[in-house]
C-alpha positions in Angstrom: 107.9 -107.2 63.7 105.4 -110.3 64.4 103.9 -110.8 67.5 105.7 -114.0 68.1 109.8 -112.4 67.5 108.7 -109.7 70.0 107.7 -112.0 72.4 110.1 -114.4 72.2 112.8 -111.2 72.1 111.2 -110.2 75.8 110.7 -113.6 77.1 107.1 -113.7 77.0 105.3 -116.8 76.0 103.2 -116.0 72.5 100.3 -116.9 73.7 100.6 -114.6 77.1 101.7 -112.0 74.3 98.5 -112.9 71.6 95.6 -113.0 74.5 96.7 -109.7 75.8 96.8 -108.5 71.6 93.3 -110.0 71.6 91.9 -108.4 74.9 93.6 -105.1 74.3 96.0 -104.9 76.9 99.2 -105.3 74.7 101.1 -102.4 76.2 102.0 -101.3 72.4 100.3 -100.9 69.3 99.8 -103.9 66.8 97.8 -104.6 64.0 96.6 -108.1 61.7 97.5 -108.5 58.2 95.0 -109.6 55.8 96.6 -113.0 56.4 96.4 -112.9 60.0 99.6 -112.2 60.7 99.6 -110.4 63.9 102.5 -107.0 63.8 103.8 -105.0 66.4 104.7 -101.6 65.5 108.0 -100.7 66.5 108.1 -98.0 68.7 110.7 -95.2 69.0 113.4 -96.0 70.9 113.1 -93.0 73.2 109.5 -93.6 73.5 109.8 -97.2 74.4 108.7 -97.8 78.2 106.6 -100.9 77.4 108.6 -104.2 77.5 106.6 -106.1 74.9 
């Protein structure tokens, strides 16, 4: 899922969401595609503590 749809899914502003991508402190995993397209990985559902 982008970056952007999680955030705006949680409520958090897309830039609050892409700094803390950029600094490391997004509380899930994510990854940027080749075209810069920063992807959250989903998480399990059971897992899933982290609001973002």
């Amino acid at each position: 899922m982008k970056l952007s749809d999680r955030a705006r899914a949680n409520g958090i502003p897309h830039k609050t969401a892409w700094l803390w991508w950029r600094r490391g402190k997004l509380p899930v995993p994510a990854h940027e595609t080749p075209a810069g397209t920063s992807l959250v990985d989903m998480p399990e559902r059971e897992e899933a503590e982290a609001v973002l």
